[in-house]
C-alpha positions as CSV (number, residue, x, y, z in Angstrom):
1,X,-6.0,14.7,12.9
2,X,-6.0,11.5,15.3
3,X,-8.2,8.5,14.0
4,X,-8.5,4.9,14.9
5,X,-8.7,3.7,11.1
6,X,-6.6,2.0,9.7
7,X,-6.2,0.7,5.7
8,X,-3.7,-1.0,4.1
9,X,-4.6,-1.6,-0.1
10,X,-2.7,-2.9,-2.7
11,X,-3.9,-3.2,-5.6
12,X,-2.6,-4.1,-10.0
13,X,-4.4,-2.2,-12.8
14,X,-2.8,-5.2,-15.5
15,X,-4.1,-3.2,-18.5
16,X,-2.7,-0.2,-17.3
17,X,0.5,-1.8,-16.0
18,X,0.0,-0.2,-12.2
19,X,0.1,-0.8,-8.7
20,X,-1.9,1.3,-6.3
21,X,-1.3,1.2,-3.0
22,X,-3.1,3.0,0.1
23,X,-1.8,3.7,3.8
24,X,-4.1,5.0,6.3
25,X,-3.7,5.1,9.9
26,X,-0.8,3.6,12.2
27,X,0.3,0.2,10.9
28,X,1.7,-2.7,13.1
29,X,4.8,-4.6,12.2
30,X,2.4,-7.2,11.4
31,X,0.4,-4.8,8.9
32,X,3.9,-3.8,7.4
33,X,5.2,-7.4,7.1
34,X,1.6,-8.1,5.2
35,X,2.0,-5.2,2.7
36,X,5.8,-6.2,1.5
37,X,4.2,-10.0,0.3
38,X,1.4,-7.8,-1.2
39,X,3.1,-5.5,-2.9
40,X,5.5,-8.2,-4.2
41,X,2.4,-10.2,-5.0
42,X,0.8,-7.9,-6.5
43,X,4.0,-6.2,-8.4
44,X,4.2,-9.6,-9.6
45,X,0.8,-9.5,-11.6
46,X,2.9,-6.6,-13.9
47,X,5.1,-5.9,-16.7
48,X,8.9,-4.3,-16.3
49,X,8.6,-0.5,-15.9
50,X,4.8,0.2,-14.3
51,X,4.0,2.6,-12.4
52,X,3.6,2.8,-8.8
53,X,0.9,5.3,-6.9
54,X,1.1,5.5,-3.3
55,X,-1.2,7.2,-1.3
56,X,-0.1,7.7,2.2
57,X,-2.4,11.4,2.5
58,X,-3.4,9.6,6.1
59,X,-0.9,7.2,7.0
60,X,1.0,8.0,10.6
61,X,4.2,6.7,10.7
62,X,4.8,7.7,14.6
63,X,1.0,7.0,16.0
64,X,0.8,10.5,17.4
């Protein structure tokens, strides 16, 4: 399946010490480049030991 959308989410749960993420699409260097400070940003907001969830159901590494 080819698309044209693209998503990039990061996201803490604090009370449930995790950090949900979503990929969807074909990034740019620029997106990529974004999502490191967000994940560190938002990896920040937690304790030692959460839990990551990464959903990349859609994401397209290679844009074909």
């Amino acid at each position: 399946m080819k698309t044209d959308e693209k998503e990039v989410s990061v996201r803490a749960d604090v009370e449930k010490n995790r950090l949900y993420t979503t990929l969807k699409g074909v990034l740019t260097e620029k997106d990529i480049a974004a999502l490191h400070d967000d994940l560190r940003r938002e990896a920040g907001k937690l304790k030692p030991g959460y839990i990551a969830i990464s959903d990349v159901r859609e994401y397209n590494p290679s844009g074909e």
